[in-house]
Short mmCIF file of the C-alpha atoms (twelve columns), coordinates in Angstrom:
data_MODEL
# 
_entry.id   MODEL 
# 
loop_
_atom_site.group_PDB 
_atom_site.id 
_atom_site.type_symbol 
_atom_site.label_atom_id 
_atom_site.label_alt_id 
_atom_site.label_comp_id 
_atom_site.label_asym_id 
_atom_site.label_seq_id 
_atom_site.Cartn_x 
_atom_site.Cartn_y 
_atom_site.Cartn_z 
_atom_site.pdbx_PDB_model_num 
ATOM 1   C CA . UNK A 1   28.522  -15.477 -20.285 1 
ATOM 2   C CA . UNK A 2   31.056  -16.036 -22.842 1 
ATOM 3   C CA . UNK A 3   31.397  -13.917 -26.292 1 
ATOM 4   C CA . UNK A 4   33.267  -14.849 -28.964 1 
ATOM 5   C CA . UNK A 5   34.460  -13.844 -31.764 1 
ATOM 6   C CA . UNK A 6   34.892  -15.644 -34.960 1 
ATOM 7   C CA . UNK A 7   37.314  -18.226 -35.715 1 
ATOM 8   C CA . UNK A 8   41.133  -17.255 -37.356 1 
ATOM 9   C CA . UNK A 9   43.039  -20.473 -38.312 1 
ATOM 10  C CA . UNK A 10  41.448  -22.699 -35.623 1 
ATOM 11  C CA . UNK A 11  41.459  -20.171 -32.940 1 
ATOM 12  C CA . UNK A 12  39.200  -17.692 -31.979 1 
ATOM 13  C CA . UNK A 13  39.389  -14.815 -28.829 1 
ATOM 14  C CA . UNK A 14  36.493  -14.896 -26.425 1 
ATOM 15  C CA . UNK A 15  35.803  -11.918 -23.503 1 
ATOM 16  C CA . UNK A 16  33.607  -12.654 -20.002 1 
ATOM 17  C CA . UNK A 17  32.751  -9.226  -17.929 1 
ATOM 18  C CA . UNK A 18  31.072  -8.545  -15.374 1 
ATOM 19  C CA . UNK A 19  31.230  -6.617  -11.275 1 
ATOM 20  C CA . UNK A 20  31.164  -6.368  -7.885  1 
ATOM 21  C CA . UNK A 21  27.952  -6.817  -6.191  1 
ATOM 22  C CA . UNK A 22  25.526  -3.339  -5.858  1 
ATOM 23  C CA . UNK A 23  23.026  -1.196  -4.940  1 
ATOM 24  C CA . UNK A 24  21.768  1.936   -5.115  1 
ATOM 25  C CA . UNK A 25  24.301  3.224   -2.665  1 
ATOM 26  C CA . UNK A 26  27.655  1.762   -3.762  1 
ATOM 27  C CA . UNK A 27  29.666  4.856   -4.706  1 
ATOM 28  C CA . UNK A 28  32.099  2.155   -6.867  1 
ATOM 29  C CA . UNK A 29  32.455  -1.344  -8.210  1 
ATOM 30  C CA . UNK A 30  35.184  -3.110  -9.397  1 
ATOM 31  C CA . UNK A 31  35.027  -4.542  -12.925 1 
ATOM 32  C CA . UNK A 32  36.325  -8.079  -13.963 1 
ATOM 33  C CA . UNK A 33  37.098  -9.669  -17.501 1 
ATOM 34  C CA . UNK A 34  38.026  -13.027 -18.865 1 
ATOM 35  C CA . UNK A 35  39.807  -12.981 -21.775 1 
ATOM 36  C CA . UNK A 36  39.446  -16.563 -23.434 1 
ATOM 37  C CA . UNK A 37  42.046  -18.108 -26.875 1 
ATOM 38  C CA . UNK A 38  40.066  -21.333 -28.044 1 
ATOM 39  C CA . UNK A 39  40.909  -24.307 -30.378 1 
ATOM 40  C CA . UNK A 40  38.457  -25.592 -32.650 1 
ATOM 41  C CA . UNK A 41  37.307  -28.965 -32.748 1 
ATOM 42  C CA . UNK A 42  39.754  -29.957 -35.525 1 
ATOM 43  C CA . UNK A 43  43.090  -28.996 -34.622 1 
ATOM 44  C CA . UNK A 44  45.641  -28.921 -31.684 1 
ATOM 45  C CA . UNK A 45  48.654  -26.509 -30.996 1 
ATOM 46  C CA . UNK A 46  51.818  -26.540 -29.307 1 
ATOM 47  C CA . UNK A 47  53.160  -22.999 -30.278 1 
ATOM 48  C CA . UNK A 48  54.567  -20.083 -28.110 1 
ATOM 49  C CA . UNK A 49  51.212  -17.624 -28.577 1 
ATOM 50  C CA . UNK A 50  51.033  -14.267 -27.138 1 
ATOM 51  C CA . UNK A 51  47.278  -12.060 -26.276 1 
ATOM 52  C CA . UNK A 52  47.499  -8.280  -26.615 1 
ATOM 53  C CA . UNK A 53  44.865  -6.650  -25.331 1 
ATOM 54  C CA . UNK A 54  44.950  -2.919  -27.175 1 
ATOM 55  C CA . UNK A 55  41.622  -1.189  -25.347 1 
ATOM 56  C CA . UNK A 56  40.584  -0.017  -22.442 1 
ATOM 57  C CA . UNK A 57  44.757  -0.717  -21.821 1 
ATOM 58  C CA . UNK A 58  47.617  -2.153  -23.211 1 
ATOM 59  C CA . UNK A 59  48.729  -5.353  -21.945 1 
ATOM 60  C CA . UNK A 60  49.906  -8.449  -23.300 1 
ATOM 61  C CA . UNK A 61  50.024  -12.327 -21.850 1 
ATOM 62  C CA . UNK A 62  52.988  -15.113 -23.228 1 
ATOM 63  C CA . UNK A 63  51.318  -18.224 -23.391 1 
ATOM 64  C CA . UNK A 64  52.232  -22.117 -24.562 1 
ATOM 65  C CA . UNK A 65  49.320  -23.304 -26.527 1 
ATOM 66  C CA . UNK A 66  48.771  -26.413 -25.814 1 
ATOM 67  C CA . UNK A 67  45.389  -26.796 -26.748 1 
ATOM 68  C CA . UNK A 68  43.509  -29.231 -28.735 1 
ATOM 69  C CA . UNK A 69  40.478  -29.770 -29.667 1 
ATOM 70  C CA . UNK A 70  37.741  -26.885 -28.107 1 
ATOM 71  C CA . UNK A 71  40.845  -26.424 -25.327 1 
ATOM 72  C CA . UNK A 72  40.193  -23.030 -23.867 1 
ATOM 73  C CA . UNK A 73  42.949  -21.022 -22.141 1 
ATOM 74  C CA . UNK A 74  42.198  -17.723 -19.894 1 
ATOM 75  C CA . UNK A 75  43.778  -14.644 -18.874 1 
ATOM 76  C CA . UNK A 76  42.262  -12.672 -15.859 1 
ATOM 77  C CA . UNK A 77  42.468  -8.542  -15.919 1 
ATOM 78  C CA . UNK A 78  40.480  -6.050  -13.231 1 
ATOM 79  C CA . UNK A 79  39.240  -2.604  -13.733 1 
ATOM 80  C CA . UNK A 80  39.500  -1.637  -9.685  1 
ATOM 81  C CA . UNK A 81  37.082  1.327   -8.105  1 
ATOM 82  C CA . UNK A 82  34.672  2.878   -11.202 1 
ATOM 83  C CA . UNK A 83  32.805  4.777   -9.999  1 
ATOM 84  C CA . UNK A 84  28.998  4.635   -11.256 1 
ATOM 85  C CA . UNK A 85  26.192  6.447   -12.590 1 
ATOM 86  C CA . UNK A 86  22.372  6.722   -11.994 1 
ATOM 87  C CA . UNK A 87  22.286  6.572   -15.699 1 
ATOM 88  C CA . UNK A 88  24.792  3.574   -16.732 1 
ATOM 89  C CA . UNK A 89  28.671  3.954   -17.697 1 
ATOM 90  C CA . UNK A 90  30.891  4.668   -18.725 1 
ATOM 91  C CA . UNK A 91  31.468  2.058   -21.723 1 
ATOM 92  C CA . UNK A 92  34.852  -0.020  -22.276 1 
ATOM 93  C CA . UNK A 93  35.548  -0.642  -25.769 1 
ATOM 94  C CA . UNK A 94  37.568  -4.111  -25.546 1 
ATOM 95  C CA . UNK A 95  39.879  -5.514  -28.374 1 
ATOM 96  C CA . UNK A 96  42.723  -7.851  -28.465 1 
ATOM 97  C CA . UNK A 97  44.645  -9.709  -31.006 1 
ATOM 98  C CA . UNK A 98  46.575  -12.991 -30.757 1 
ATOM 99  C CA . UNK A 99  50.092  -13.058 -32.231 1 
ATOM 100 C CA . UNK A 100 52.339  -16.439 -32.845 1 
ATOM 101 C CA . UNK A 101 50.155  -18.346 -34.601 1 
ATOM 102 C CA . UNK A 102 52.135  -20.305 -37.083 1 
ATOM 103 C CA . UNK A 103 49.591  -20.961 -39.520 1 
ATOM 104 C CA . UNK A 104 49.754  -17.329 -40.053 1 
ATOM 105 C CA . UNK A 105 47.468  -14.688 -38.921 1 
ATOM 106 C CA . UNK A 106 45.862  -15.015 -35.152 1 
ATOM 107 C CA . UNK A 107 42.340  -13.998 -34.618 1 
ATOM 108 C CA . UNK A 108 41.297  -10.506 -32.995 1 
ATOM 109 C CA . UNK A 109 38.332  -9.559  -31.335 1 
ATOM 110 C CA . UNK A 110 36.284  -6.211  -30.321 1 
ATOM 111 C CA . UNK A 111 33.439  -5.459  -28.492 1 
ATOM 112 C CA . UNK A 112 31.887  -2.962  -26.253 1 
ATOM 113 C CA . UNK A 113 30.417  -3.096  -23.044 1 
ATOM 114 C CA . UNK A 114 28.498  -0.526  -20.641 1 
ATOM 115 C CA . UNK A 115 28.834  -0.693  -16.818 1 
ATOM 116 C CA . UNK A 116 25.049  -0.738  -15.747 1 
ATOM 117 C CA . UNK A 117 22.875  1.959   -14.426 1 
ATOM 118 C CA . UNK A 118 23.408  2.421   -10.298 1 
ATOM 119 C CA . UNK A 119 19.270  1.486   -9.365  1 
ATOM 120 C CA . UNK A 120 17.705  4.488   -7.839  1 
ATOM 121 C CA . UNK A 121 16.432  5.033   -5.086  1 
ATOM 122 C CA . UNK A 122 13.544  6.975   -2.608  1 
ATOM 123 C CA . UNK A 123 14.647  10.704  -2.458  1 
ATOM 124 C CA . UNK A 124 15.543  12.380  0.749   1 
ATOM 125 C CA . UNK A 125 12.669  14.124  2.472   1 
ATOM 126 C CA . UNK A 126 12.011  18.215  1.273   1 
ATOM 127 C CA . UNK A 127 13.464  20.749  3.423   1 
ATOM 128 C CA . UNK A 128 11.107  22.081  6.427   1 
ATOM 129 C CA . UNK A 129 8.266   23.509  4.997   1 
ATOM 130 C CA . UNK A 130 7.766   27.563  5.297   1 
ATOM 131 C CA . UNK A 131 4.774   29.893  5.396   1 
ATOM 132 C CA . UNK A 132 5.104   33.326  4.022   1 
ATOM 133 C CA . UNK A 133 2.311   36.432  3.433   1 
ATOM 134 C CA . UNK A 134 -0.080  35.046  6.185   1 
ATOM 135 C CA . UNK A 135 -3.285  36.598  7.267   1 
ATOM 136 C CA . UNK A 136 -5.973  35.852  8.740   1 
ATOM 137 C CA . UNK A 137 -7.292  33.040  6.551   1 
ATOM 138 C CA . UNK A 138 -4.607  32.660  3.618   1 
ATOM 139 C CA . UNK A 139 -0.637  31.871  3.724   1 
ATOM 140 C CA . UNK A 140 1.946   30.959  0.910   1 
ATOM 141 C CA . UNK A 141 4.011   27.530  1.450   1 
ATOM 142 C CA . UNK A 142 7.581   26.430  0.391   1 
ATOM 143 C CA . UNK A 143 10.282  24.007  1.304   1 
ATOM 144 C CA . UNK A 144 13.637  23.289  0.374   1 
ATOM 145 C CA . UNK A 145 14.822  20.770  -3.027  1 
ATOM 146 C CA . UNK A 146 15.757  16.990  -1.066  1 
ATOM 147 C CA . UNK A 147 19.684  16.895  -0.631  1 
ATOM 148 C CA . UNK A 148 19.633  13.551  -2.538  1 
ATOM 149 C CA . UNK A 149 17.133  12.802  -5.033  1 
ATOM 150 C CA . UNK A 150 18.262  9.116   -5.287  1 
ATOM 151 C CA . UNK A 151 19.105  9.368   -9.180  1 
ATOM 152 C CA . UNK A 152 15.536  10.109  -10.162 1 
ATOM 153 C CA . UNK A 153 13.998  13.307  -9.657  1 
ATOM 154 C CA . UNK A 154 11.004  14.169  -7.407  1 
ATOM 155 C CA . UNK A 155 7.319   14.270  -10.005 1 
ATOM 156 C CA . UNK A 156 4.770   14.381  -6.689  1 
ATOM 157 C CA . UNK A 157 4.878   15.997  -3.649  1 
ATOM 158 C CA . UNK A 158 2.892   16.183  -0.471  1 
ATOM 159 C CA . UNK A 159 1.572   18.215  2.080   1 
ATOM 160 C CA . UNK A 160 -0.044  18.011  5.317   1 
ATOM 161 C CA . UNK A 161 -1.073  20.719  7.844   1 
ATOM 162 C CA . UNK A 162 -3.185  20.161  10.949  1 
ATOM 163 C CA . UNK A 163 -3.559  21.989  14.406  1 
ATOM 164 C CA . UNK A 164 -2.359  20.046  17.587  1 
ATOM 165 C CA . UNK A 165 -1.390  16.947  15.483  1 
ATOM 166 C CA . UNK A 166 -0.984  15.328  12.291  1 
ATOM 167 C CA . UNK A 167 -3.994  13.348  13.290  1 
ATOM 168 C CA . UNK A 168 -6.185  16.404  12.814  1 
ATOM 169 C CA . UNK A 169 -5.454  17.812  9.458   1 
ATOM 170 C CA . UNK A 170 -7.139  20.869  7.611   1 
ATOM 171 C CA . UNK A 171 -5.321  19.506  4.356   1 
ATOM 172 C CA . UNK A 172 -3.603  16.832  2.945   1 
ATOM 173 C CA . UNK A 173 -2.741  16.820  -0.575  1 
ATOM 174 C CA . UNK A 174 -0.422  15.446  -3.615  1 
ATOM 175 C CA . UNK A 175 0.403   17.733  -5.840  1 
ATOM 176 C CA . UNK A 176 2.167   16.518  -9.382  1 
ATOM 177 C CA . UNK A 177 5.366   18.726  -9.908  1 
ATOM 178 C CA . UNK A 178 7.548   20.736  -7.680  1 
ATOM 179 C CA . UNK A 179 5.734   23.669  -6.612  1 
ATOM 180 C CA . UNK A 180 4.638   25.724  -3.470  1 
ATOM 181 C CA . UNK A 181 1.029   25.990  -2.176  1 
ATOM 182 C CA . UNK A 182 -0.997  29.183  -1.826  1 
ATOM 183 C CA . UNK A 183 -4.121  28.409  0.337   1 
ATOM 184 C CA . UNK A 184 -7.273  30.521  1.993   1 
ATOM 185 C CA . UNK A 185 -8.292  27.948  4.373   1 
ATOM 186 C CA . UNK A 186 -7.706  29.248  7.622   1 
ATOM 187 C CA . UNK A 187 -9.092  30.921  11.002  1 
ATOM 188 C CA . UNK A 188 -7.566  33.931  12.091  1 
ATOM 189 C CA . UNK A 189 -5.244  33.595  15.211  1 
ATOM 190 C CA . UNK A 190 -5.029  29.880  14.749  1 
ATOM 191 C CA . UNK A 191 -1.544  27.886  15.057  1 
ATOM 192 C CA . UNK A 192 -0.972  25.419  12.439  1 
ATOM 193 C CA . UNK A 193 1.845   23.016  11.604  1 
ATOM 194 C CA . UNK A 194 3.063   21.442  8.671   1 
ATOM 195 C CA . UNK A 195 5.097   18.751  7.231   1 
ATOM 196 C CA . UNK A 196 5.894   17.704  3.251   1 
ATOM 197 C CA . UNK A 197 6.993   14.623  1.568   1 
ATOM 198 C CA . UNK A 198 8.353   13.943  -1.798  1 
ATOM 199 C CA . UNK A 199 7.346   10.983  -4.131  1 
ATOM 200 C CA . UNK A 200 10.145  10.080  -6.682  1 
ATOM 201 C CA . UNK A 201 10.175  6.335   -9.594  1 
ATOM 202 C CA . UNK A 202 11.311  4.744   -6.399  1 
ATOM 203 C CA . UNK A 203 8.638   5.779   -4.205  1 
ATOM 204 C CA . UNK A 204 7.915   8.382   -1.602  1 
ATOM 205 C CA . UNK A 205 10.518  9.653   0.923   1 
ATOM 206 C CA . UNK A 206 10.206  10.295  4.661   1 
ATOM 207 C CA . UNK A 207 8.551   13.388  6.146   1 
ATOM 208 C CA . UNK A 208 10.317  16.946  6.195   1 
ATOM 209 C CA . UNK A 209 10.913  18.529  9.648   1 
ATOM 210 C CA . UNK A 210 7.774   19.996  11.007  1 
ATOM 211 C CA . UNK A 211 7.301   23.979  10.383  1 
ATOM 212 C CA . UNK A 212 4.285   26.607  11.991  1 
ATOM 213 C CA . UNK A 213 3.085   29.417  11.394  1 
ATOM 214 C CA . UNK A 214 -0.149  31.286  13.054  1 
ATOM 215 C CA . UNK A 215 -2.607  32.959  11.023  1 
ATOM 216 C CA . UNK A 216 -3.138  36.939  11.602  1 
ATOM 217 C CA . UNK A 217 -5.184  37.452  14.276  1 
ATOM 218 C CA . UNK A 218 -7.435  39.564  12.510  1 
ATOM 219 C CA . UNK A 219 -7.917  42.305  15.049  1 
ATOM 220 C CA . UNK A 220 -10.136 45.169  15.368  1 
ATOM 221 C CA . UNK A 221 -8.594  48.422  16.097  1 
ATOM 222 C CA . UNK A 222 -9.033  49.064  20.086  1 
ATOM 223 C CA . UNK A 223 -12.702 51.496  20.132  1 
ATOM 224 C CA . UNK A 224 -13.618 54.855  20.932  1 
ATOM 225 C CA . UNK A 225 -16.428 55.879  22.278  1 
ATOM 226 C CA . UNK A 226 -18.628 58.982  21.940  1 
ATOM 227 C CA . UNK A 227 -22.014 60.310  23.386  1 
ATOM 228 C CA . UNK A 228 -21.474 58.376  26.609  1 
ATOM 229 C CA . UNK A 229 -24.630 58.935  28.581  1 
ATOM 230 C CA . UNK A 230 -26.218 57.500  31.724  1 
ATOM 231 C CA . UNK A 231 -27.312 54.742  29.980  1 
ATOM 232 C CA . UNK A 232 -25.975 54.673  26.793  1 
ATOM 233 C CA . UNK A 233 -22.646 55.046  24.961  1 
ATOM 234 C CA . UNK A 234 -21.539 54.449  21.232  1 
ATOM 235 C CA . UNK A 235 -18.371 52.478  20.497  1 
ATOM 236 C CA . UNK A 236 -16.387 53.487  17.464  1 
ATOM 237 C CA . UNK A 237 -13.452 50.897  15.430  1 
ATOM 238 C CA . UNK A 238 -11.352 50.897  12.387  1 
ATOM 239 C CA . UNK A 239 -11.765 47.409  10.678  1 
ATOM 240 C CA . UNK A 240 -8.577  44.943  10.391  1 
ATOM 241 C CA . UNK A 241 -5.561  46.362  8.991   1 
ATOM 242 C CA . UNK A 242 -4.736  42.365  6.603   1 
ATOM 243 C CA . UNK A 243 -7.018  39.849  5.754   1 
ATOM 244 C CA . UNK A 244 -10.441 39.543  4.166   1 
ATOM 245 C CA . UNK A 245 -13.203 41.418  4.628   1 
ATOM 246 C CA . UNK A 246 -15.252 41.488  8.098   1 
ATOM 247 C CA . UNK A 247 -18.617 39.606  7.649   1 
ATOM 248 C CA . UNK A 248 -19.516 41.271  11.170  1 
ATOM 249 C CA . UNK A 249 -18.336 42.346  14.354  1 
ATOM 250 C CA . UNK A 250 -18.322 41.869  17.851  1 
ATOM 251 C CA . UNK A 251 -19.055 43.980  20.842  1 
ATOM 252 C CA . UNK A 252 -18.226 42.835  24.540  1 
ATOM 253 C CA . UNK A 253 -19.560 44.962  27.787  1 
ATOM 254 C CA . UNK A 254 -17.638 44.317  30.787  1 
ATOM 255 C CA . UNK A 255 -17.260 45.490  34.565  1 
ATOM 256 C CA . UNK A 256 -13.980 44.461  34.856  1 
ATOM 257 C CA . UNK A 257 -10.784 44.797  32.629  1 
ATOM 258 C CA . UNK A 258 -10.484 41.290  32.645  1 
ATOM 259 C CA . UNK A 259 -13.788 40.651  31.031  1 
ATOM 260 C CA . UNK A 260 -15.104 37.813  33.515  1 
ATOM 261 C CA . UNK A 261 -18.217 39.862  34.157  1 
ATOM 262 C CA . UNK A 262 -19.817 40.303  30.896  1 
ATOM 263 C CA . UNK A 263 -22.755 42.141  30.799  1 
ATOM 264 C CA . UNK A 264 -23.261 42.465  27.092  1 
ATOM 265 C CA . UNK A 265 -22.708 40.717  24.240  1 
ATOM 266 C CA . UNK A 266 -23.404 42.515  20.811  1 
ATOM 267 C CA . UNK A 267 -23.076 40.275  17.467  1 
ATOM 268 C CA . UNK A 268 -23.920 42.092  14.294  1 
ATOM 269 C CA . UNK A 269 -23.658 41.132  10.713  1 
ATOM 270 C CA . UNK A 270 -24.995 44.877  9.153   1 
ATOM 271 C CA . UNK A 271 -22.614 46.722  11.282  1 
ATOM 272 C CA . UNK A 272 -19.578 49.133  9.753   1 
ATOM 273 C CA . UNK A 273 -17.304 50.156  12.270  1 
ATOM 274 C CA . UNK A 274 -19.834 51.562  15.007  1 
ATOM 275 C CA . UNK A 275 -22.466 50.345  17.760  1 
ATOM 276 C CA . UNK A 276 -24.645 52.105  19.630  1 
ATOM 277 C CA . UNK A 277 -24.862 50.264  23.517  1 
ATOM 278 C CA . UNK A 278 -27.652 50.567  25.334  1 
ATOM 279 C CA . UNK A 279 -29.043 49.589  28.619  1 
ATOM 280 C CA . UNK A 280 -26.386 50.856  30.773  1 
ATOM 281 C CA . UNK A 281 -26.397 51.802  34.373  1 
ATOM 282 C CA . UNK A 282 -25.570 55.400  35.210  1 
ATOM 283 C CA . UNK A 283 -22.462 55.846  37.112  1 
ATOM 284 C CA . UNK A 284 -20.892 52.759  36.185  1 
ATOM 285 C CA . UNK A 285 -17.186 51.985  34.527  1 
ATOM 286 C CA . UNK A 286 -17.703 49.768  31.614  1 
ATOM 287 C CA . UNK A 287 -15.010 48.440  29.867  1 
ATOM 288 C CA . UNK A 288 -15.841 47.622  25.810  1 
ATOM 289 C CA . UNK A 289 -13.848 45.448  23.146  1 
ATOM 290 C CA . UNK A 290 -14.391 44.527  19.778  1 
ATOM 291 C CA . UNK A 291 -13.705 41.468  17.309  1 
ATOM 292 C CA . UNK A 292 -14.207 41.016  13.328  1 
ATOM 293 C CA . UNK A 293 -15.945 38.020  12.217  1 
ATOM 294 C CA . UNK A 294 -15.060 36.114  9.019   1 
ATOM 295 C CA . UNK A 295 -16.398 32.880  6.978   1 
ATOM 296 C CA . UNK A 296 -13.489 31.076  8.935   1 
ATOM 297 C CA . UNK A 297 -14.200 32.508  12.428  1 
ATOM 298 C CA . UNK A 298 -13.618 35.478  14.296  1 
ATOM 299 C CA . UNK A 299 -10.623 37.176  14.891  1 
ATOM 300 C CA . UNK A 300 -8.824  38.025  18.118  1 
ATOM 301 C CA . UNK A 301 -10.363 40.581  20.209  1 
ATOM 302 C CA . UNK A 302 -8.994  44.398  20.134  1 
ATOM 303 C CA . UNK A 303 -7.567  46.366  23.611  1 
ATOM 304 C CA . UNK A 304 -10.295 47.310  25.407  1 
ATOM 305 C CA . UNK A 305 -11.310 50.757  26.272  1 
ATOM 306 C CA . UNK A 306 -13.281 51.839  29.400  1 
ATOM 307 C CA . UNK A 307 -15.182 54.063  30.348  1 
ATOM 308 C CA . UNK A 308 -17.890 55.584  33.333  1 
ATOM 309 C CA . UNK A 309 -21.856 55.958  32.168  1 
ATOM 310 C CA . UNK A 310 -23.137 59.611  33.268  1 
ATOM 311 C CA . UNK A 311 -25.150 60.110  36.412  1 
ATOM 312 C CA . UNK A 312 -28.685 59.261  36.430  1 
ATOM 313 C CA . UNK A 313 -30.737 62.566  37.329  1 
ATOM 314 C CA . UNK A 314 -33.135 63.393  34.003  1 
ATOM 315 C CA . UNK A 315 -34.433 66.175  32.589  1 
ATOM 316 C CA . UNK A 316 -37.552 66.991  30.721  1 
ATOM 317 C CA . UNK A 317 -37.236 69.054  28.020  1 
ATOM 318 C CA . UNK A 318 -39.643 69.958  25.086  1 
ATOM 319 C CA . UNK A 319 -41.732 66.939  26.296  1 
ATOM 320 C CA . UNK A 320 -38.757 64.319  26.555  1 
ATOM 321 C CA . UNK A 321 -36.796 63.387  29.274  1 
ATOM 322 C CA . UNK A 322 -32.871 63.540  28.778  1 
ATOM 323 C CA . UNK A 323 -30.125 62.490  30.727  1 
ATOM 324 C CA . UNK A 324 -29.040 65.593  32.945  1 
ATOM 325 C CA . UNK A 325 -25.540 65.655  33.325  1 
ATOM 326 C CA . UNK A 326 -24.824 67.004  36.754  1 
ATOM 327 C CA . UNK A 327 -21.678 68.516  38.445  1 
ATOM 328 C CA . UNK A 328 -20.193 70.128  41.721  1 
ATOM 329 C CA . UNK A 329 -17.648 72.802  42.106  1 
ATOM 330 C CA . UNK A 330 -14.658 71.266  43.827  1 
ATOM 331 C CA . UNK A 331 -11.368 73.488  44.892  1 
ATOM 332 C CA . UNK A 332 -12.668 75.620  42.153  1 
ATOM 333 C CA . UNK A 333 -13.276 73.492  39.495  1 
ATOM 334 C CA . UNK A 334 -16.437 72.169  38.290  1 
ATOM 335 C CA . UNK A 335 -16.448 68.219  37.863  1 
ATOM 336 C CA . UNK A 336 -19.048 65.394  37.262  1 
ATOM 337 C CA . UNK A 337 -20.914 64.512  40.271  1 
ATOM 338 C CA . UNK A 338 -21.672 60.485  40.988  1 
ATOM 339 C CA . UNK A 339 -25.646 60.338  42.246  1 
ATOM 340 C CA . UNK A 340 -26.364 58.119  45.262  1 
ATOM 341 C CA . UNK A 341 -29.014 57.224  46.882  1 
ATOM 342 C CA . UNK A 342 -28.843 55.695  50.674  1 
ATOM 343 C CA . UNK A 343 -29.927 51.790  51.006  1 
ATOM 344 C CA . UNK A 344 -29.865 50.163  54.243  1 
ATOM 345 C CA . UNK A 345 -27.550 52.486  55.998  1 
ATOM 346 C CA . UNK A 346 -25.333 52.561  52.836  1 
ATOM 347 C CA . UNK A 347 -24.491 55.181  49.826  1 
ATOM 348 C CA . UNK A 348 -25.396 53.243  46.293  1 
ATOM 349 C CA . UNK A 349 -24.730 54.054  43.096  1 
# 
């Protein structure tokens, strides 16, 4: 569209601008003007005019006017490459003056004009999310700032964490603003992984790269234990080193190292650090571990510790029988004897 500027002795200096094609990801556009000298309706020329253009540049077109009435003559000029803005620019200040006139003085004409704002566009995704100061149920999260905001910063973003999939989330939130999360949400010993997003005036971006983390295991301290009888034997643990604070613990009798022959298992939520086990079988190797339980689950089990129960000959003494400890002198030494008994041809514990 045409602007003008007003009439000088019949003529009058008109300007047409406009650009390339674009969109948000055209690093630069060319820009293209019209300049336009027009007769009014009530005269006609036939004099050797000349357009100087002052701004953005000098330049200057010889012309014959040969124009009558509303004739319109044009002269084409090109701004090549500019580059452009998420927030509009630069502006052209545009003036020119027409010289030759013989009447007398030629019309001029000034205007500005801004090249328009590049559109934005949906940021890039965040940078891989990170946890930091994890324990057993709490962990810290950050991610990196997108690489390309698209011209309009990020107001929202979004995060997701789940277990084996993004289809089985423990949280899934927008957030206004730029900032981290600090969350107490999760089980001790757990694996989780996490993604973010970020939500810009053009919309939201794509996911992040996928980050993990796995909450403290929340262990026990591997047990000690004390007064081991025949039957009987008390296990001693420190609590956790990080994390909350145990709701209870858990005490698991064994035959094996392994623990697939469980003979005991002890859940308490009045305990401190000790247990008293009971209903033992003399002369056996037990082996005993021990896990902290939490509002979010227990914790991994401690290293177990073993152990062999005392033989089973009793004593009575002051009315009450007691487990006798009995031993055997061997090379010399005095050491703890195993009682047996013989069943079907065969020494038994």
């Amino acid at each position: 569209m045409t602007v003008w500027g007003g009439f000088t002795n019949h003529l009058r200096i008109g300007l047409d601008v406009w650009t390339d094609g674009y969109d948000s990801y055209t690093p630069s556009i060319n820009v293209y003007m019209t300049w336009h000298v027009q007769c009014d309706s009530s005269w006609n020329f036939n004099d050797a005019q000349s357009l100087v253009m002052t701004s953005p540049q000098s330049n200057t077109w010889n012309f014959q006017n040969t124009e009558g009435a509303n004739g319109d003559t044009t002269f084409g000029w090109t701004i090549y490459n500019q580059g452009q803005s998420y927030g509009g620019g630069p502006t052209y200040h545009f003036a020119a003056v027409l010289n030759g006139v013989y009447l007398g003085a030629g019309p001029s004409f000034a205007w500005d004009w801004s090249l328009p704002a590049k559109p934005i566009r949906v940021t890039s995704p965040p940078g891989t999310p990170t946890a930091s100061s994890v324990t057993g149920n709490h962990a810290d999260f950050g991610w990196g700032y997108p690489a390309d905001v698209g011209g309009s910063s990020p107001d929202y973003t979004w995060l997701q964490i789940g277990t084996t999939n993004f289809g089985n989330l423990v949280y899934d939130n927008q957030t206004p603003g730029w900032t981290g999360r600090s969350l107490d949400i999760f089980a001790p010993g757990v694996t989780y992984y996490m993604r973010t997003a970020a939500h810009n005036g053009a919309g939201w971006s794509g996911w992040s790269g996928t980050g993990s983390f796995t909450a403290d295991p929340f262990k026990a301290g591997t047990p000690t234990l004390s007064n081991v009888a025949a039957t009987s034997a008390t296990a001693n643990w420190a609590a956790p080193g990080v994390g909350p604070t145990p709701s209870g613990y858990q005490v698991q009798v064994a035959t094996d190292s392994a623990f697939s022959n469980v003979v005991q298992t002890l859940t308490g939520t009045s305990w401190a650090t000790s247990r008293s086990i009971t209903g033992l079988t003399p002369g056996t190797t037990y082996y005993i571990r021990v896990r902290a339980n939490t509002p979010n689950g227990y914790g991994a089990w401690s290293t177990s510790v073993s152990s062999k129960t005392l033989s089973g000959a009793k004593v009575r003494q002051s009315g009450v029988w007691k487990d006798a400890i009995a031993f055997v002198r061997v090379g010399g030494v005095w050491k703890q004897a195993t009682v047996n008994k013989r069943v079907g041809g065969a020494w038994k514990l």
